[in-house]
C-alpha positions, 0 to 999 in steps of 0.5 A: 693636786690636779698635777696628773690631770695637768700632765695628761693635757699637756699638749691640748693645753698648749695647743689652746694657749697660742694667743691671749684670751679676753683681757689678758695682754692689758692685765700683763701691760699694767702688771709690767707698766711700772716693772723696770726693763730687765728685771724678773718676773715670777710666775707661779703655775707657768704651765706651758708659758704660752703666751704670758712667758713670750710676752714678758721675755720678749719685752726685754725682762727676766722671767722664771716659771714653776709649775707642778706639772712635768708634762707642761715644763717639758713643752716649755723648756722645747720652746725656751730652753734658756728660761728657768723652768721649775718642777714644784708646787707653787703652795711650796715653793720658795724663791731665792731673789726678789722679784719685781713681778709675779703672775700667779694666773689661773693657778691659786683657784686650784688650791685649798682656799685656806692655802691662799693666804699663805701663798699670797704673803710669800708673794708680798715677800718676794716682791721688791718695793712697788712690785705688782701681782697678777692673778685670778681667783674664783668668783663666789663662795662656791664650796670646793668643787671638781670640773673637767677641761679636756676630758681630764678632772680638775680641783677648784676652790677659792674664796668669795672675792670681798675676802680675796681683796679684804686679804690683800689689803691685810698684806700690803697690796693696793689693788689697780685692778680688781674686775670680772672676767667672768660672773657666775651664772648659777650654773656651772659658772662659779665666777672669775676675778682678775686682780692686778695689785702692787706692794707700797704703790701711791697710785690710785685704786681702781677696785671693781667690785662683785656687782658694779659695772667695770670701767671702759679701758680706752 
């Protein structure tokens, strides 16, 4: 799904995707905080790997990218031809080594809601102990919809965010993050959450749920 749509907006997509967006470097700083040097990251919906890719690899960590999309791996393997980069849908595939992180950022929300949970436990799966996960998913209980970036029509659907967390806990994450970046508005803003968690982690929660005020990050 949306791997058409995806594949003709390949070069606007990366001309758009040079720098982070909002908050997007902290979430992959506390994502990377307790991921030792040298280890691999997966990261499921790459796109182009710009920039998440350019950070995690310059960082000194390993880094693998799917992505359904022949069009955005073509722009990523021009630009890094030594990565990893593989054709498949991320509800399908499978990775062959565990990982110590995976980003699966702007990516679960383009599928079935019913495709989340799945997914998700694959993920806790893969990660070794204290692994974390970054993602983001849609902010409501808004039905499946379509909507259009660059022209092109794309598919969303997600679960409202109270199930989002109730499903991680289920499957052994402790939530670090868990915030708006966008609230929905009534309109055509559904919402969006960015979640950084970890598997078998001792630290403390911060969970910011739908409706509290997010913590000021120093």
């Amino acid at each position: 799904m949306n791997r058409a749509a995806y594949d003709a907006i390949a070069a606007r997509w990366d001309a758009s995707r040079r720098i982070f967006a909002g908050d997007e470097r902290r979430y992959l700083d506390t994502m990377l905080a307790a991921t030792p040097a040298g280890s691999t990251i997966l990261d499921l919906g790459c796109g182009t790997g710009r920039p998440l890719a350019d950070y995690v690899i310059e960082r000194g960590y390993g880094y693998i990218g799917v992505d359904q999309s022949a069009g955005m791996l073509a722009i990523a393997r021009a630009r890094l031809p030594d990565v990893p980069w593989i054709l498949a849908p991320i509800e399908t595939f499978v990775a062959e080594q565990p990982v110590a992180g995976i980003i699966c950022w702007d990516a679960l929300f383009h599928l079935e809601r019913e495709l989340h949970e799945p997914l998700l436990r694959r993920c806790a799966e893969w990660l070794l102990p204290h692994g974390r996960i970054m993602l983001t998913s849609g902010g409501s209980a808004q039905a499946p919809f379509h909507d259009t970036m660059f022209d092109a029509s794309f598919f969303y659907d997600s679960w409202p965010p109270e199930r989002l967390r109730s499903l991680l806990l289920e499957l052994g994450f402790e939530p670090l993050v868990f915030e708006w970046t966008h609230q929905p508005d009534g309109g055509r803003e559904r919402g969006r959450v960015a979640v950084v968690a970890s598997i078998g982690s001792k630290q403390r929660r911060v969970l910011i749920m739908p409706g509290a005020t997010p913590p000021v990050h120093g």
